[in-house]
Backbone as CSV, one residue per row, in Angstrom:
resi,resn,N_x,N_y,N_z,CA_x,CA_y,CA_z,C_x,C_y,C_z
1,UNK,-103.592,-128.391,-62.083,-103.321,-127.581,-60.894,-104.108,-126.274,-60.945
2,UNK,-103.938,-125.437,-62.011,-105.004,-124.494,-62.208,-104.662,-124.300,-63.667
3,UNK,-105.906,-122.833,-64.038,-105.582,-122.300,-65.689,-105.631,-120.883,-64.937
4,UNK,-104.265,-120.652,-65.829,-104.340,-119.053,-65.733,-104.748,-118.358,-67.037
5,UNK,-105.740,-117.312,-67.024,-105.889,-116.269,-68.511,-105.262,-115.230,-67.978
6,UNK,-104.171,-115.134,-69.202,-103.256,-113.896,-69.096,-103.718,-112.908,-70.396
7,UNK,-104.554,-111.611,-69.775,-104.741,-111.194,-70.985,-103.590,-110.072,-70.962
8,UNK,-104.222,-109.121,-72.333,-102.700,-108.452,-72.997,-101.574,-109.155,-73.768
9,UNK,-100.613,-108.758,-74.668,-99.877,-109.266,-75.008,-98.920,-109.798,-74.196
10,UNK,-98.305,-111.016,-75.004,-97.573,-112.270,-73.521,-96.448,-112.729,-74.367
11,UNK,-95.924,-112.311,-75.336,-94.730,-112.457,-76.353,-93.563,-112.615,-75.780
12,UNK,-93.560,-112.258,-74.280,-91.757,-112.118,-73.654,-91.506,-113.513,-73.802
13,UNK,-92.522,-114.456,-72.607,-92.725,-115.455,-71.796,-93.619,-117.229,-73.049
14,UNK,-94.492,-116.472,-73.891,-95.320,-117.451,-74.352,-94.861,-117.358,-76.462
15,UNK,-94.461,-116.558,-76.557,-93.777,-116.485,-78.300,-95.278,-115.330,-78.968
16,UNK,-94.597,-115.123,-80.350,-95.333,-113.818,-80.653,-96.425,-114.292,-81.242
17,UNK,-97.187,-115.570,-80.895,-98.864,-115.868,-81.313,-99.475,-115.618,-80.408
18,UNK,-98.855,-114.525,-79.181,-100.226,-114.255,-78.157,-99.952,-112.729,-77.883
19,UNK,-100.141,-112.211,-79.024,-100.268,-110.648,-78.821,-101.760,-110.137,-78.202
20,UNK,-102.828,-111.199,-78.265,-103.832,-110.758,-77.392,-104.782,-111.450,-76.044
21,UNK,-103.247,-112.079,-75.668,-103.105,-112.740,-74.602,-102.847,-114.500,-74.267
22,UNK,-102.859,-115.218,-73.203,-102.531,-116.501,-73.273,-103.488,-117.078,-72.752
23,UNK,-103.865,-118.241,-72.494,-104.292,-119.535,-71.491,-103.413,-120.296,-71.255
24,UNK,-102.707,-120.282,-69.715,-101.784,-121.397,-69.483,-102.552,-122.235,-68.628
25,UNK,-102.471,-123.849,-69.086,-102.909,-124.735,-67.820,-101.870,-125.237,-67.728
26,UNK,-101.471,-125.365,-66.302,-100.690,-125.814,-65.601,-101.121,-127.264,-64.549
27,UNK,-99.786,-128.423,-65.261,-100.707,-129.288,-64.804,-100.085,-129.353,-63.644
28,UNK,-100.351,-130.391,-62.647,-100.162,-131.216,-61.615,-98.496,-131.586,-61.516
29,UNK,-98.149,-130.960,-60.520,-96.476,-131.787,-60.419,-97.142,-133.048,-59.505
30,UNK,-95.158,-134.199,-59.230,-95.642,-135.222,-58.315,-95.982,-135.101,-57.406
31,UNK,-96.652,-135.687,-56.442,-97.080,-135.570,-55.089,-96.473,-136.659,-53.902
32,UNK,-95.584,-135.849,-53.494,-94.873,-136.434,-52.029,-95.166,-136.767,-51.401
33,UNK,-96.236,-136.385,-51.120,-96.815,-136.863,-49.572,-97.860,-138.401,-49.463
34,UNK,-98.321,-138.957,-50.429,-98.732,-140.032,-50.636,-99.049,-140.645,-51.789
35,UNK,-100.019,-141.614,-51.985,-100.178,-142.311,-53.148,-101.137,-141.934,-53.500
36,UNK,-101.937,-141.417,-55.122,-102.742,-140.720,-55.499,-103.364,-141.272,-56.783
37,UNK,-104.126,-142.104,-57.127,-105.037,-142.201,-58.545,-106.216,-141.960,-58.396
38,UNK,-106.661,-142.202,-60.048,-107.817,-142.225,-59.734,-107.930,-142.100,-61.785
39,UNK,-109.241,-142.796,-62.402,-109.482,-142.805,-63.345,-110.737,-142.846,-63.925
40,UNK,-111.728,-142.277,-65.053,-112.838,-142.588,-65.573,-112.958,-142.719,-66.687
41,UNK,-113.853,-143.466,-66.898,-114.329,-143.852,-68.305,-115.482,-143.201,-68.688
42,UNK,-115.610,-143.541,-69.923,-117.201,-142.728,-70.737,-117.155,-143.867,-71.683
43,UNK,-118.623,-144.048,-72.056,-119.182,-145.084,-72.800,-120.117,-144.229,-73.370
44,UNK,-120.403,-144.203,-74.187,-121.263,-143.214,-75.242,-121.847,-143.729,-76.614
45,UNK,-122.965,-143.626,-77.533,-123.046,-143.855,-78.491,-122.437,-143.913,-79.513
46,UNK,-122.422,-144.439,-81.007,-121.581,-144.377,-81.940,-120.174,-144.889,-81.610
47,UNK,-120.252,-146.162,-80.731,-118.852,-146.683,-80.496,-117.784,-145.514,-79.423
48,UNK,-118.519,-144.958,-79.140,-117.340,-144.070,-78.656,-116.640,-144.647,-76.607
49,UNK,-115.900,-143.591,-77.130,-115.159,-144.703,-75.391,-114.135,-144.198,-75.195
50,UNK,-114.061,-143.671,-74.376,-113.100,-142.589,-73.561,-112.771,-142.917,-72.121
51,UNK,-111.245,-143.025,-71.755,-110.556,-143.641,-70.263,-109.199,-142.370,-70.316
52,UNK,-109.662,-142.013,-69.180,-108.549,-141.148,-68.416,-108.148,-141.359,-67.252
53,UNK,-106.868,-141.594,-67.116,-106.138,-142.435,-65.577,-105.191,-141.451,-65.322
54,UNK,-104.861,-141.358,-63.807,-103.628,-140.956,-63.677,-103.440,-141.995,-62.068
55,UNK,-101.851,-141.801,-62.269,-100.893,-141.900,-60.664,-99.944,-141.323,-60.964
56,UNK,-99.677,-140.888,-59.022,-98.559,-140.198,-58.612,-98.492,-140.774,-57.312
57,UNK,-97.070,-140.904,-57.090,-96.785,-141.752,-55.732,-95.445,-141.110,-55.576
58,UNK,-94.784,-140.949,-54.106,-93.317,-140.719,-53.932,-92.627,-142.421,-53.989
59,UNK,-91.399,-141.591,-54.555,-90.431,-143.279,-54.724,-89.346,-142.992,-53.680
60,UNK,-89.226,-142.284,-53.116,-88.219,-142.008,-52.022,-89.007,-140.713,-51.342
61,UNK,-88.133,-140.040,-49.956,-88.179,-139.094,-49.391,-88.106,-137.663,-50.690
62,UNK,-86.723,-137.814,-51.769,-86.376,-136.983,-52.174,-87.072,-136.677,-54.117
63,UNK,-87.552,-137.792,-54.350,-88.300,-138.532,-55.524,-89.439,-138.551,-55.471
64,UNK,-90.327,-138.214,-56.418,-91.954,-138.595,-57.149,-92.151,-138.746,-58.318
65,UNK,-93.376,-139.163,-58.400,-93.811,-139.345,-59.856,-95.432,-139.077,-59.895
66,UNK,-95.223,-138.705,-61.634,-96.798,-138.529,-61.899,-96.972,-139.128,-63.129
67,UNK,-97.807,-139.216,-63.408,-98.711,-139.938,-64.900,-99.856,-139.952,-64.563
68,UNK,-99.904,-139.299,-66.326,-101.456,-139.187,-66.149,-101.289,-139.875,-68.022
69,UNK,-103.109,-140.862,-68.617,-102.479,-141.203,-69.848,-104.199,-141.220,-70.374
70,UNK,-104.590,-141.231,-71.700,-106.043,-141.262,-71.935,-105.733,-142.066,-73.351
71,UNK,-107.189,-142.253,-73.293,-107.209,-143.205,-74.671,-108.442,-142.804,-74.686
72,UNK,-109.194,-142.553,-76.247,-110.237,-142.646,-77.046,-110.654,-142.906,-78.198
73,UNK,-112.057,-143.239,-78.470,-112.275,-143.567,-79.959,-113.636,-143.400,-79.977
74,UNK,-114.289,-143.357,-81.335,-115.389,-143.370,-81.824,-115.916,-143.686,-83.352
75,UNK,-116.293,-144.605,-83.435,-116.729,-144.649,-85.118,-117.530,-143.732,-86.077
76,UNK,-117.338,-144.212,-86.956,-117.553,-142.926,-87.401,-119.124,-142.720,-88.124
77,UNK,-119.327,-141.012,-88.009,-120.952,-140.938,-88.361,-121.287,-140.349,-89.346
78,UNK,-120.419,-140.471,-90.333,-121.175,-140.499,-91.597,-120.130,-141.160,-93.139
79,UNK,-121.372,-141.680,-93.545,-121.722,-142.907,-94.860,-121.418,-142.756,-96.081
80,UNK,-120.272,-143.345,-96.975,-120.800,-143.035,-97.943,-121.231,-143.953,-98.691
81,UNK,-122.314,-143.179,-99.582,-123.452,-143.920,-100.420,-122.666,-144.692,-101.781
82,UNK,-121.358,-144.201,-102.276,-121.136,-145.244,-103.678,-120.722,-146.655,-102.594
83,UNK,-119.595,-146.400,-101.641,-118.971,-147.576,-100.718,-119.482,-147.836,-99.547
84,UNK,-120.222,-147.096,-98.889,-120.566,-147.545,-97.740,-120.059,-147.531,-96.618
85,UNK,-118.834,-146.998,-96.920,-117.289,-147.123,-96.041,-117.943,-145.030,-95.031
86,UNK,-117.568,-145.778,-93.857,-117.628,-144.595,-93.249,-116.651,-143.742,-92.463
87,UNK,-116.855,-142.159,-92.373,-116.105,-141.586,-92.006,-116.084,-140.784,-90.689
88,UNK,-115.114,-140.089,-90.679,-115.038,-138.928,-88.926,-114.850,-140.278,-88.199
89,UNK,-113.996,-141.343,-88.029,-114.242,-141.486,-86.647,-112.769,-141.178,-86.213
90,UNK,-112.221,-141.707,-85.036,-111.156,-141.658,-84.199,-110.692,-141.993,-83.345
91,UNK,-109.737,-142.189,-83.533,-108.777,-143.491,-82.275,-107.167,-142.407,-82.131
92,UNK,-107.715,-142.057,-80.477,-106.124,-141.163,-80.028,-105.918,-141.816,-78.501
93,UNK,-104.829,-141.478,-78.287,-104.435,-141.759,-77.122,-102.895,-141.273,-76.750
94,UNK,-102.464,-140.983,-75.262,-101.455,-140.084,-74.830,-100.969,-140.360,-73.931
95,UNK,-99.807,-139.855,-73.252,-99.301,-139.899,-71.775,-98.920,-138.755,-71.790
96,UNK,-98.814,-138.379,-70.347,-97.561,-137.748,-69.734,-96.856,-137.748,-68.777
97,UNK,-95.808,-137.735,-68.529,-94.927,-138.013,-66.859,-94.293,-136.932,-66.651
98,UNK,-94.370,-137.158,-65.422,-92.968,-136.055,-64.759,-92.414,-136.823,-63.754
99,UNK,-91.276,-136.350,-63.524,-90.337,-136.723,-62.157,-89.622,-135.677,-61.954
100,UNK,-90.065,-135.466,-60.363,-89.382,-134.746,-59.860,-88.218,-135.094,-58.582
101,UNK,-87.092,-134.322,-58.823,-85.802,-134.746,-57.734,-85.577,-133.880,-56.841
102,UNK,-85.788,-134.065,-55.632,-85.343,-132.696,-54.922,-84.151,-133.035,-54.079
103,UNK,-82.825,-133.082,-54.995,-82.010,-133.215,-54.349,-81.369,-132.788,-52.707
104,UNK,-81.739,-131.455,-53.037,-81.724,-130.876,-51.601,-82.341,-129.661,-51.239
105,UNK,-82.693,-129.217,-50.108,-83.078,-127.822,-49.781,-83.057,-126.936,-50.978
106,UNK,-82.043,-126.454,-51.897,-81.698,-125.402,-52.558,-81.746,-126.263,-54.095
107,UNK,-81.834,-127.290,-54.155,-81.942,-127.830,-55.755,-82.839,-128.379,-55.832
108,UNK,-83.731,-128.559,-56.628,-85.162,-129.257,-57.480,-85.378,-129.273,-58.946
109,UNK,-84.762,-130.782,-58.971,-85.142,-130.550,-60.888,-86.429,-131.699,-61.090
110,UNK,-86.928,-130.865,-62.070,-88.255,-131.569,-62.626,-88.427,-131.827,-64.490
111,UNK,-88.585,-132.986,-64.395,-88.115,-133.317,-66.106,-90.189,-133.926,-65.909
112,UNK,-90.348,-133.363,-67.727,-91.681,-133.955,-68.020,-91.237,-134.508,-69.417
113,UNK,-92.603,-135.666,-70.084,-92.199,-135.854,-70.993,-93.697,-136.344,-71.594
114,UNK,-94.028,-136.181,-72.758,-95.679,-136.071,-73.284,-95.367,-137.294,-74.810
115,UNK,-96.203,-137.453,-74.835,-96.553,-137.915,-76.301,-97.773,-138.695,-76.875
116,UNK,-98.408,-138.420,-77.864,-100.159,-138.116,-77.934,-99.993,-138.305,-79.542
117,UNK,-101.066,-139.572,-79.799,-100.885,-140.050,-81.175,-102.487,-139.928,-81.928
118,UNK,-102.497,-139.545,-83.088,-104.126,-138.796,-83.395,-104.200,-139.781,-84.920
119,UNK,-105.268,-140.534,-84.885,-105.835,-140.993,-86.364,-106.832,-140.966,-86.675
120,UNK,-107.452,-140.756,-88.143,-108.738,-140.712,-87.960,-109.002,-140.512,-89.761
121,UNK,-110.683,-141.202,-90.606,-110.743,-141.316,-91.557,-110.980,-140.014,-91.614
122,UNK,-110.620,-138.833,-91.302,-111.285,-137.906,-91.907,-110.706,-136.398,-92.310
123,UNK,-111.411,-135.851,-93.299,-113.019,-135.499,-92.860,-113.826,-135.425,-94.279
124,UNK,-114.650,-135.989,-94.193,-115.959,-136.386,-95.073,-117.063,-135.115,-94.705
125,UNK,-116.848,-134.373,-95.379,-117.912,-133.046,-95.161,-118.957,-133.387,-95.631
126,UNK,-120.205,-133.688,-95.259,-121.759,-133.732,-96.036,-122.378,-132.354,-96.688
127,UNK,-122.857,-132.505,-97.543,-123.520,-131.387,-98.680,-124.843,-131.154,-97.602
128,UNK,-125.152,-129.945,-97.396,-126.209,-129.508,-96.471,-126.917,-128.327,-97.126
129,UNK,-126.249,-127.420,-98.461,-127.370,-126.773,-99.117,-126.561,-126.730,-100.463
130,UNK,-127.746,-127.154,-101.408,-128.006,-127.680,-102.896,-126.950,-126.988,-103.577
131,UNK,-126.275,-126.932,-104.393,-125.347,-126.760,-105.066,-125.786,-126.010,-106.447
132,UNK,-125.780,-124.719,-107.114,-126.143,-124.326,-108.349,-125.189,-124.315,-109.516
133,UNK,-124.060,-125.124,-108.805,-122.750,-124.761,-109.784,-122.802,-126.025,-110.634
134,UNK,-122.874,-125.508,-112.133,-123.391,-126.659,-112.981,-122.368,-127.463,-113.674
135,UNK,-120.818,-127.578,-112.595,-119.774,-128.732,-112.879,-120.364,-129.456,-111.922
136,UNK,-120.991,-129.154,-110.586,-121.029,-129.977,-109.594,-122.169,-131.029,-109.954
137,UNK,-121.805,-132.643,-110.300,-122.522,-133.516,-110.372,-123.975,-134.192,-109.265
138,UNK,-124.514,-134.259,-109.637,-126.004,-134.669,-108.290,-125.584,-136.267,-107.753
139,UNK,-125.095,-136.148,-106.708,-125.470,-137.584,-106.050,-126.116,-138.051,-105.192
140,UNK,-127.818,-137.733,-106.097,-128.606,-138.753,-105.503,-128.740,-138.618,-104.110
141,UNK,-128.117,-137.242,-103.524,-128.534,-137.472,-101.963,-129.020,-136.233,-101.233
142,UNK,-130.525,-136.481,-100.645,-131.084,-135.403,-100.124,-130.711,-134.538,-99.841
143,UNK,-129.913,-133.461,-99.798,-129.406,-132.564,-98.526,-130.490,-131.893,-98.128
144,UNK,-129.435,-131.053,-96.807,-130.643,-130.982,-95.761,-129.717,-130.513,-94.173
145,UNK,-130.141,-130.108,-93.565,-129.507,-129.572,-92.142,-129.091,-130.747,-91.888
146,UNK,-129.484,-131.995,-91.700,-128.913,-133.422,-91.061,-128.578,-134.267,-91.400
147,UNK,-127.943,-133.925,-93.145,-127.634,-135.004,-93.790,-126.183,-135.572,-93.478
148,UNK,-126.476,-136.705,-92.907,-124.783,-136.935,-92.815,-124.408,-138.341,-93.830
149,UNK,-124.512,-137.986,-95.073,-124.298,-139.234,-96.324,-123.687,-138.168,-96.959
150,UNK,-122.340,-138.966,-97.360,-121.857,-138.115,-98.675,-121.471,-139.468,-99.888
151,UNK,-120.893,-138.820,-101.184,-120.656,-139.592,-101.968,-119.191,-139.313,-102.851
152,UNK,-118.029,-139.458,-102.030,-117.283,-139.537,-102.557,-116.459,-140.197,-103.614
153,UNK,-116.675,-141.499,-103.250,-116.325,-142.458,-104.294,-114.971,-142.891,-104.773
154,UNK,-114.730,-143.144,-102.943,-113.292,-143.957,-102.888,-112.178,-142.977,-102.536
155,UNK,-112.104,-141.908,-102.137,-111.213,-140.595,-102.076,-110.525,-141.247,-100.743
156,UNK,-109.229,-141.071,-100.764,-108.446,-141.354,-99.551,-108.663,-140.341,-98.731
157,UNK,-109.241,-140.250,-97.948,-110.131,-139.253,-96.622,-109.167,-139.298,-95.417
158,UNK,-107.676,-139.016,-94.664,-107.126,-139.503,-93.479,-107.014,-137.964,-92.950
159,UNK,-106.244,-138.344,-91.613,-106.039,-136.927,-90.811,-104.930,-137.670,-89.777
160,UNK,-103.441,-137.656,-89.769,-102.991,-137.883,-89.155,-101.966,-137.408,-87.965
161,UNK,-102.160,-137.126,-86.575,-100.706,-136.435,-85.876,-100.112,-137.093,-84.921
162,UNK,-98.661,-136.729,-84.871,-98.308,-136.835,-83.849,-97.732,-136.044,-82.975
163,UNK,-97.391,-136.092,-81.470,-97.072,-134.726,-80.598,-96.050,-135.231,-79.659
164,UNK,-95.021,-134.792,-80.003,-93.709,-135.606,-78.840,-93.207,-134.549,-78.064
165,UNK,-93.189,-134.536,-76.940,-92.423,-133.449,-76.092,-91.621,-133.686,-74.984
166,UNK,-90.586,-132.996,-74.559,-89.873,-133.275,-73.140,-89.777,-131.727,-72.751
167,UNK,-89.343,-131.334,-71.485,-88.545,-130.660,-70.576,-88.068,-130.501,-69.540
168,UNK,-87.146,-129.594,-69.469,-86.704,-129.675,-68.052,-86.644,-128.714,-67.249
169,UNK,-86.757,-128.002,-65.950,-86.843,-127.307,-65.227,-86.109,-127.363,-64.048
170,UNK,-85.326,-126.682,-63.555,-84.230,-126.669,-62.886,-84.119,-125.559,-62.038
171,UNK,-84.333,-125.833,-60.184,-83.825,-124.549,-59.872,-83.238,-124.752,-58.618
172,UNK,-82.582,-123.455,-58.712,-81.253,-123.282,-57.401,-81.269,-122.354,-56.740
173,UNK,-81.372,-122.978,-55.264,-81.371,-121.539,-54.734,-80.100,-121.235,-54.473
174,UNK,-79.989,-120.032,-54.246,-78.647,-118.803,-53.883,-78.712,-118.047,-53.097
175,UNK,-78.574,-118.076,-52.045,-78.952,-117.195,-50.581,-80.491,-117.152,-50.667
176,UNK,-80.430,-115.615,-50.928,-82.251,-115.144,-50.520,-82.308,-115.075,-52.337
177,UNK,-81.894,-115.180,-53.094,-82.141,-115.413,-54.528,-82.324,-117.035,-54.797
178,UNK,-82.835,-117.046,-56.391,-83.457,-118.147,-56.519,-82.850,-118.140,-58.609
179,UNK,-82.168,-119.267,-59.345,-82.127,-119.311,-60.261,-83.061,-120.409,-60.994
180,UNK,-83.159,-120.009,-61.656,-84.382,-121.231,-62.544,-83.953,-121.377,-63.958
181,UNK,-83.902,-122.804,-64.451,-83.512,-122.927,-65.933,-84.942,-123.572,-66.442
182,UNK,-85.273,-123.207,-67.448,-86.561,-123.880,-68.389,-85.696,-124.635,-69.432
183,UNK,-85.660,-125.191,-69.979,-85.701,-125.737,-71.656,-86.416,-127.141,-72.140
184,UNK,-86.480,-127.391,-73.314,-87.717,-127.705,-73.827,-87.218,-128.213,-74.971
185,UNK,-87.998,-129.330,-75.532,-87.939,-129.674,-77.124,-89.161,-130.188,-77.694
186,UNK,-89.791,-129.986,-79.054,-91.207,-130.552,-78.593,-91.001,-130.797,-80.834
187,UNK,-91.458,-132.099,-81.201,-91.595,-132.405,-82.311,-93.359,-132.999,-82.535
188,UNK,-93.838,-132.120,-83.401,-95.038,-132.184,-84.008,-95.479,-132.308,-85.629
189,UNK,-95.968,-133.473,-85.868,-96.114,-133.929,-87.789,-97.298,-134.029,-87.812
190,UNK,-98.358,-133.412,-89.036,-99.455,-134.180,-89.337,-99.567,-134.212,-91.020
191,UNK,-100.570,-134.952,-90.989,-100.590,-135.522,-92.584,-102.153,-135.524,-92.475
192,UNK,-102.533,-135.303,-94.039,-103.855,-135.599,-93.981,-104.516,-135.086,-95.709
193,UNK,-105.229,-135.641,-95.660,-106.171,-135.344,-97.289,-107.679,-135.453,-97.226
194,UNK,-108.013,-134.447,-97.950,-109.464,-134.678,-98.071,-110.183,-134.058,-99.503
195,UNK,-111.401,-134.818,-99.207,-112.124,-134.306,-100.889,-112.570,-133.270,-100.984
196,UNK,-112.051,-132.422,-101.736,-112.552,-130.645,-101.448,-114.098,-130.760,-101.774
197,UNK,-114.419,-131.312,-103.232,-115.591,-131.372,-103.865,-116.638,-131.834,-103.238
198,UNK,-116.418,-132.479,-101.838,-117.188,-133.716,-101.437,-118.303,-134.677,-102.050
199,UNK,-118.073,-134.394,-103.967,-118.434,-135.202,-104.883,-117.710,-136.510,-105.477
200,UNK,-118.276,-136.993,-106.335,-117.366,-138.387,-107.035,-116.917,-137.337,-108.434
201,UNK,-116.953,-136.052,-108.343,-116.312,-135.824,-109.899,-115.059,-135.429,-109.909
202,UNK,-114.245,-135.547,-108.617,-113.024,-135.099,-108.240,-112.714,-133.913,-108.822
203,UNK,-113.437,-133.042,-108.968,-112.653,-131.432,-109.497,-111.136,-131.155,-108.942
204,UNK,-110.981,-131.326,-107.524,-110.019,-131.145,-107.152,-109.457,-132.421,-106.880
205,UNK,-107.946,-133.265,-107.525,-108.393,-134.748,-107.474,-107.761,-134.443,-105.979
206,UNK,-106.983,-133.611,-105.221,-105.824,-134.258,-104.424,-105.696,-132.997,-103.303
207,UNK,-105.888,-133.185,-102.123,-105.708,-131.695,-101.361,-104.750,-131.934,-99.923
208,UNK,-103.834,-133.216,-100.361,-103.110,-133.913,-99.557,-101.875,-132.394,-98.914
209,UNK,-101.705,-132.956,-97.531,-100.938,-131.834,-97.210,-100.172,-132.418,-95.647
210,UNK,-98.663,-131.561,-95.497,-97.829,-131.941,-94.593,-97.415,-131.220,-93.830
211,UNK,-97.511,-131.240,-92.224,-96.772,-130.107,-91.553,-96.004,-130.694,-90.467
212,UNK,-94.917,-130.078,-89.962,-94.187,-130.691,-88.904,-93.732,-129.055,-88.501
């Protein structure tokens, strides 16, 4: 629907990580008045492939709906030289809905609900300038501004999230006043490990880590 930049601090309304301001995009409520899609794809090199759809249609006079949902992926672009096995790529995909009720003149509630699933081998960092540190072992591979070969040598490489959300929005009017309820619940996990060394000498064997 639009993006607003709110600069200045925005701590009342957005929480105290925007003491030097916000970006809200605000998406699309349903649309009443008729039936509405529309979707595109991207086809791209390196396997990649990207589809974004949405609809919104009214289900009654007083009822709508929206969805919008994407899916992507891409294999991945870079090699490694002990396995061969490659990394960075990615496979995500999401929805979101809303429905809105407008019960009557003075009431309108609008419930949304999101959820957006993220996987991916990575990340496989490539060595791009020579190394003088004389634990760090040589593997045999050029570096260079464009090297994308590394040599890990079997390191469990993942990056995993997920993003679940609902809310609800609620408002009433009251004469020439107007009340509005927000609330919200939103559960977010990721997991992921990678090879600090981006060598086979595992200095660091393990840099596995969890957040929710």
């Amino acid at each position: 629907e639009r993006v607003e930049v709110l600069r200045g601090p925005q701590g009342t309304l957005f929480g105290k990580n925007s003491s030097a301001g916000a970006i809200a995009f605000v998406t699309r409520n349903p649309n009443f008045e008729a039936l509405e899609a529309s979707s595109d794809v991207v086809v791209a090199g390196d396997g990649e492939y990207r589809v974004n759809s949405v609809i919104s249609a009214p289900l009654s006079r007083s009822m709508a709906f929206r969805l919008a949902a994407f899916y992507r992926q891409n294999d991945g672009v870079v090699t490694d030289a002990n396995t061969g096995a490659t990394y960075n790529d990615v496979a995500a995909y999401g929805f979101r809905g809303k429905l809105e009720w407008r019960l009557r003149d003075s009431v309108d509630l609008l419930l949304g609900i999101d959820a957006q699933r993220f996987d991916s081998n990575c990340c496989a960092l490539p060595v791009r300038v020579a190394s003088t540190n004389p634990i760090v072992p040589s593997t045999g591979i050029a570096v260079g501004p464009l090297n994308d070969v590394v040599a890990l040598g079997g390191t469990n490489v993942f990056a995993k999230q997920e993003n679940y959300g609902a809310s609800l929005t609620a408002n009433f009017g009251l004469g020439g006043y107007s009340l509005t309820y927000i609330g919200g619940a939103r559960e977010w996990t990721a997991k992921g490990d990678f090879d600090v060394d981006s060598t086979p000498a595992h200095i660091v064997t393990s840099n596995f880590n969890t957040s929710d």
